[in-house]
N, C-alpha and C positions, 0 to 999 in steps of 0.2 A: 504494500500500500504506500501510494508515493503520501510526499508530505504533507502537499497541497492540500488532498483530500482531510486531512485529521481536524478535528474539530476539537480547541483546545479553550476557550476563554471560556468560563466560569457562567459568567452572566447571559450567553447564548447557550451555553448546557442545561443552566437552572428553566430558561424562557423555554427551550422545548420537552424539559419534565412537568412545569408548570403547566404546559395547555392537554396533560390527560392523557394523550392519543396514543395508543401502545397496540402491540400484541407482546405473548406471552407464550409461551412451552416448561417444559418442566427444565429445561437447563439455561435459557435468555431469555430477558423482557427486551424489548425493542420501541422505543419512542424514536417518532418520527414527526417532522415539524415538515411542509414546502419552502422550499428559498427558490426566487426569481433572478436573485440580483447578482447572484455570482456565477453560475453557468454549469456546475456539476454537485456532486453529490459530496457531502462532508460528514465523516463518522466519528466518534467518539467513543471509545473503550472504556470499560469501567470497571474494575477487580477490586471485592471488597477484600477488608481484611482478612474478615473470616472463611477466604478461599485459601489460607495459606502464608508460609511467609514471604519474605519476597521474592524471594529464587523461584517460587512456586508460581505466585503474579504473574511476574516476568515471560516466564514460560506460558502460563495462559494466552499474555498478550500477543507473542510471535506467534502460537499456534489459530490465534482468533483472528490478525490481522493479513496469513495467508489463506485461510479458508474467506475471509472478505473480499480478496481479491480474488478469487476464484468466483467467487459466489455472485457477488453484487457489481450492477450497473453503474458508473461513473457516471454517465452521462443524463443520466435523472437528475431533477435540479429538486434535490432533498437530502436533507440533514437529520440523521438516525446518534443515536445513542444506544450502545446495545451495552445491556448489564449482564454481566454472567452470574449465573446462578451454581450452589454448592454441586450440584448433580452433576456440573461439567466434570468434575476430577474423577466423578465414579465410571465415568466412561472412555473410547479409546478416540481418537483423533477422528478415524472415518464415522463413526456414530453421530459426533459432537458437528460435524460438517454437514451431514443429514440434516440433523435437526435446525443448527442454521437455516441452509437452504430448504426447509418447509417452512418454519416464519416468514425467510424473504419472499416465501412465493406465495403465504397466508395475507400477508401486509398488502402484498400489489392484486392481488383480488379482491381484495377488500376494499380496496381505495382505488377508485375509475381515476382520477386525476392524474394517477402516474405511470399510468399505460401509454 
């Protein structure tokens, strides 16, 4: 996942947990806000504590951020926040990619706007 894409400032994180709009599975919740203004898609990863210590994070993060780029559309002009959840660590890579890719493709069925 290039850089461009990553979604880091605080107060654009908080504005699209604040407006609600999610899906969910038992290993990611997935909020998603639309943006017009800058031209692709911007994610944000989020690993709680309670997933581990940090070498454990870490890990989660490279493993979630090339199943992202496998997974997900660039060129959608929307800003996701994807939380992981504890169930991620009880399964293997190819699982956890799965379940991914049925949210991202729960999310774009459910919302005509981003088709």
């Amino acid at each position: 996942m290039k850089k461009k894409y990553s979604l880091k400032r605080n107060e654009e994180i908080a504005k699209i947990v604040h407006k609600r709009r999610f899906v969910k599975n038992e290993t990611f919740v997935m909020y998603y806000q639309p943006n017009s203004e800058i031209g692709h898609s911007r994610i944000c990863i989020s690993v709680g504590k309670k997933n581990g210590n940090a070498v454990t994070r870490n890990k989660i993060k490279r493993q979630l951020r090339e199943m992202i780029t496998a997974i997900f559309d660039f060129e959608k002009q929307c800003d996701y926040v994807v939380i992981v959840r504890q169930a991620f660590l009880e399964n293997d890579f190819v699982y956890n990619k799965e379940k991914l890719n049925e949210l991202y493709l729960k999310l774009i069925s459910k919302n005509k706007e981003y088709k």
